[in-house]
PyMOL CGO cylinders between C-alpha atoms (Angstrom):
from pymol import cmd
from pymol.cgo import CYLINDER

trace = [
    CYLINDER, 0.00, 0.00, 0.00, 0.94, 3.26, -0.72, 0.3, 1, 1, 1, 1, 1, 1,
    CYLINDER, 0.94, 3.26, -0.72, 1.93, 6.14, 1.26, 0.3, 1, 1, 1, 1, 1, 1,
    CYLINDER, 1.93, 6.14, 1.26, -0.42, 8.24, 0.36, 0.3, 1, 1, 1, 1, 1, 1,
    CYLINDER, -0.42, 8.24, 0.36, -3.58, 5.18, 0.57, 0.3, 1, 1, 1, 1, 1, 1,
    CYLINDER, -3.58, 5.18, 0.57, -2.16, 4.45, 4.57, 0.3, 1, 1, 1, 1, 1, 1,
    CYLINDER, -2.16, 4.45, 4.57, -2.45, 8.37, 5.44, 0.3, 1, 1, 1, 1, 1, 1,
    CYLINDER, -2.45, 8.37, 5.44, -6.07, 8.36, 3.72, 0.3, 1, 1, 1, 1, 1, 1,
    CYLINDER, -6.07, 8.36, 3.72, -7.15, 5.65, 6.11, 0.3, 1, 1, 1, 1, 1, 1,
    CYLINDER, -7.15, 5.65, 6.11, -5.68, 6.98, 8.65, 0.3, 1, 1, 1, 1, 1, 1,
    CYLINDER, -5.68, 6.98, 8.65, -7.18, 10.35, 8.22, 0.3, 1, 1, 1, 1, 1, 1,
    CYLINDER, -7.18, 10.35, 8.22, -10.48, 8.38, 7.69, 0.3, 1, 1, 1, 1, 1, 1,
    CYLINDER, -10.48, 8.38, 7.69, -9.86, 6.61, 10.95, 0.3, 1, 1, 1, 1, 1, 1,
    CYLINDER, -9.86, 6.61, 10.95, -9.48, 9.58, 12.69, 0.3, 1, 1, 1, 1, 1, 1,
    CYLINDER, -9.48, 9.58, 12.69, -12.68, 11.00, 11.78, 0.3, 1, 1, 1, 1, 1, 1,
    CYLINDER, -12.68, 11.00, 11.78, -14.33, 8.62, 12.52, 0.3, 1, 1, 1, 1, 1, 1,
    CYLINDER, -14.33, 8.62, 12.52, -13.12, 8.15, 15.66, 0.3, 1, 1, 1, 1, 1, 1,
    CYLINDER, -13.12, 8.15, 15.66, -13.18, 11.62, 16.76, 0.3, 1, 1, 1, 1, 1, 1,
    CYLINDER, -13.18, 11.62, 16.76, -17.02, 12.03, 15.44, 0.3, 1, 1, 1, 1, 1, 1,
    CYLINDER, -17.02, 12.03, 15.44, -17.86, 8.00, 17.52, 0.3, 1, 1, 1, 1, 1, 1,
    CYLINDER, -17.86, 8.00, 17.52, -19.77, 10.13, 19.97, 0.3, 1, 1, 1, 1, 1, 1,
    CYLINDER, -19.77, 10.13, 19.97, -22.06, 12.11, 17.71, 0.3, 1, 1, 1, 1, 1, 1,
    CYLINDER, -22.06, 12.11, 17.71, -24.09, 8.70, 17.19, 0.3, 1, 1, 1, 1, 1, 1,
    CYLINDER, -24.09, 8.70, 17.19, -24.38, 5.07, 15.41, 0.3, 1, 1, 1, 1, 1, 1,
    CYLINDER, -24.38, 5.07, 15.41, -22.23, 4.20, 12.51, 0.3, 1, 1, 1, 1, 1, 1,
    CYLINDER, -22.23, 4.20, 12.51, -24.59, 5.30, 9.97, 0.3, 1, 1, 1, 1, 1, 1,
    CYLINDER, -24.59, 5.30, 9.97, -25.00, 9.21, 12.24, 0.3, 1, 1, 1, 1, 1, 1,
    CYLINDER, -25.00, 9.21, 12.24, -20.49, 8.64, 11.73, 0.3, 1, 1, 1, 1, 1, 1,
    CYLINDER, -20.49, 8.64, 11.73, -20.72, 8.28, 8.01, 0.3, 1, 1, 1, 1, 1, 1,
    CYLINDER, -20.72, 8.28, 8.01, -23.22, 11.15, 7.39, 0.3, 1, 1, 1, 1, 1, 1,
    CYLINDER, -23.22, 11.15, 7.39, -20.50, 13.58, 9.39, 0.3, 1, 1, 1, 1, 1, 1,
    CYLINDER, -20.50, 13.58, 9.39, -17.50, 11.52, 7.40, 0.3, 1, 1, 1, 1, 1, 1,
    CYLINDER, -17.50, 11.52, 7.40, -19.12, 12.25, 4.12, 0.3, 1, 1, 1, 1, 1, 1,
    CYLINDER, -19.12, 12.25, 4.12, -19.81, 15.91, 5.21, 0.3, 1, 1, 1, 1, 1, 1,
    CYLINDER, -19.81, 15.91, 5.21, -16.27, 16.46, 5.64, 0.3, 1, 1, 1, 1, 1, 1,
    CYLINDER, -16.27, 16.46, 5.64, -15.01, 14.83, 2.65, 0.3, 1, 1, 1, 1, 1, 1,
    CYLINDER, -15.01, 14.83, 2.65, -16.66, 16.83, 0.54, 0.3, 1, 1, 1, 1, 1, 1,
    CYLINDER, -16.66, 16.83, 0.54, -15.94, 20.10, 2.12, 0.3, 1, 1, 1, 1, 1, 1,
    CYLINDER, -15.94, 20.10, 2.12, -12.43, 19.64, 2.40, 0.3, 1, 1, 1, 1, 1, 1,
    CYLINDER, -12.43, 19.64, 2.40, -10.91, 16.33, 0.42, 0.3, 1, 1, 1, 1, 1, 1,
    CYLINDER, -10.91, 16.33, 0.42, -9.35, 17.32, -2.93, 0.3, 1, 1, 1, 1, 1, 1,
    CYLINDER, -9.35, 17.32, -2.93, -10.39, 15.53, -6.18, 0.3, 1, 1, 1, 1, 1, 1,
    CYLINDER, -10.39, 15.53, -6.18, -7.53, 13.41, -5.86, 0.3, 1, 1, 1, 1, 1, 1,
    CYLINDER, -7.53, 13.41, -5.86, -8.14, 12.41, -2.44, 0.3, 1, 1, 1, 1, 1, 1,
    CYLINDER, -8.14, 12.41, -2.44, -11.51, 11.68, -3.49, 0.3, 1, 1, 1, 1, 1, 1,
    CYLINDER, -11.51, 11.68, -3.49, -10.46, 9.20, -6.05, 0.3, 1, 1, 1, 1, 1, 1,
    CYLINDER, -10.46, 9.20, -6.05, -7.58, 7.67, -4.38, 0.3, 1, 1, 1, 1, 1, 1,
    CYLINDER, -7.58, 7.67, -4.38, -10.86, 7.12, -1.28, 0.3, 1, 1, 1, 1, 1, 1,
    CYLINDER, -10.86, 7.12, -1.28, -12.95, 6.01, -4.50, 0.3, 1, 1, 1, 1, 1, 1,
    CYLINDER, -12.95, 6.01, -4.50, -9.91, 2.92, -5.65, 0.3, 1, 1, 1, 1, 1, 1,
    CYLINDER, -9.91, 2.92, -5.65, -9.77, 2.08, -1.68, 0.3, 1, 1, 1, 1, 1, 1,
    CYLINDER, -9.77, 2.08, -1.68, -13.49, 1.62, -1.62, 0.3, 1, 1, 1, 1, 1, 1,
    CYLINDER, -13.49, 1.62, -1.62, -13.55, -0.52, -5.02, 0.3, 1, 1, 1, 1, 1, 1,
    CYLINDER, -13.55, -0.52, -5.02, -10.35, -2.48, -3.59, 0.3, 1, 1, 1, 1, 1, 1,
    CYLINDER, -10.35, -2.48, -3.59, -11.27, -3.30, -0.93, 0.3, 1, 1, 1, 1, 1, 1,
    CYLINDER, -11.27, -3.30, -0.93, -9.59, -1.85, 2.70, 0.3, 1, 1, 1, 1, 1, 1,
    CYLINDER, -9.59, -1.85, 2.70, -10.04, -4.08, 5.88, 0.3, 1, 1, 1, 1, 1, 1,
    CYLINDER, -10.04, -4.08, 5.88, -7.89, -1.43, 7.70, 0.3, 1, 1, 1, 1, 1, 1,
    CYLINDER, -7.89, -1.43, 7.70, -10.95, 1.37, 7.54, 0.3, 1, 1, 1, 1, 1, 1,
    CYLINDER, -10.95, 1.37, 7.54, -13.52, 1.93, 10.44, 0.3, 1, 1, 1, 1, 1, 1,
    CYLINDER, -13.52, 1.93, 10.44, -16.49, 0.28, 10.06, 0.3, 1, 1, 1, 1, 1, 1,
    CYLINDER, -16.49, 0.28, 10.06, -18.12, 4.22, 9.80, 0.3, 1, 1, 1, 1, 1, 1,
    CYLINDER, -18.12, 4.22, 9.80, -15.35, 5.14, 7.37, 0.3, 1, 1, 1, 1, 1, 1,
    CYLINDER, -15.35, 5.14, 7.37, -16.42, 2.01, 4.85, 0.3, 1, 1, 1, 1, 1, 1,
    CYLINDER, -16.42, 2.01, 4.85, -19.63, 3.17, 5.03, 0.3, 1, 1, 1, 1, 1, 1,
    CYLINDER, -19.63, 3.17, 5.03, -19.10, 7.07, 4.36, 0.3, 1, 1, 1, 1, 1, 1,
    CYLINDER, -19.10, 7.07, 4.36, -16.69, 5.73, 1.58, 0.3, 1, 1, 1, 1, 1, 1,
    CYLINDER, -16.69, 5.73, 1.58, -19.03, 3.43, -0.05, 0.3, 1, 1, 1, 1, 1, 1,
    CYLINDER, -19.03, 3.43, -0.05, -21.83, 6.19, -0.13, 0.3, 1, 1, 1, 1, 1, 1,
    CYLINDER, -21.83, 6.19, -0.13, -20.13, 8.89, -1.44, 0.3, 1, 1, 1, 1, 1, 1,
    CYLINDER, -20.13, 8.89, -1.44, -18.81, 5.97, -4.57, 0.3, 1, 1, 1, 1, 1, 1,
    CYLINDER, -18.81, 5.97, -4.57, -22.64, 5.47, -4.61, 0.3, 1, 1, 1, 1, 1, 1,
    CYLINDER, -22.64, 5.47, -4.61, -22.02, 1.28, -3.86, 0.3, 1, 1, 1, 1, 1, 1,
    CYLINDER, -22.02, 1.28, -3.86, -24.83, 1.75, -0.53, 0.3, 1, 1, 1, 1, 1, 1,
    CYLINDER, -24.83, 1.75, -0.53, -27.45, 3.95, 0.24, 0.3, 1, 1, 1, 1, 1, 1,
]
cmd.load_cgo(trace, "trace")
């Protein structure tokens, strides 16, 4: 994996983390997905998109979610 991949799941980690309090996994991703669009570059945004099509066992359960959404793979 590439350096760049391992500091977007960490970063994804972190948010999700960070946010665990706000509500359940599905309250996570909405606040994940919020921030990803206000503040992820295109590029991040498709380097999240190849991780999501990949496959990443290393992202938070909330952080799969938010990513799958925003690739439009789950509602």
């Amino acid at each position: 994996m590439s350096h760049e991949k391992a500091s977007l799941i960490k970063m994804l980690n972190h948010i999700a983390i960070n946010n665990a309090s706000v509500g359940d996994q599905h309250t996570v991703a909405q606040v994940i997905e919020g921030h990803v669009q206000k503040f992820w570059s295109r590029r991040m945004k498709e380097q999240l998109h190849e991780l999501i099509q990949h496959g990443c066992d290393d992202l938070h359960d909330a952080a799969r979610l938010a990513g799958q959404r925003l690739c439009g793979i789950a509602g």
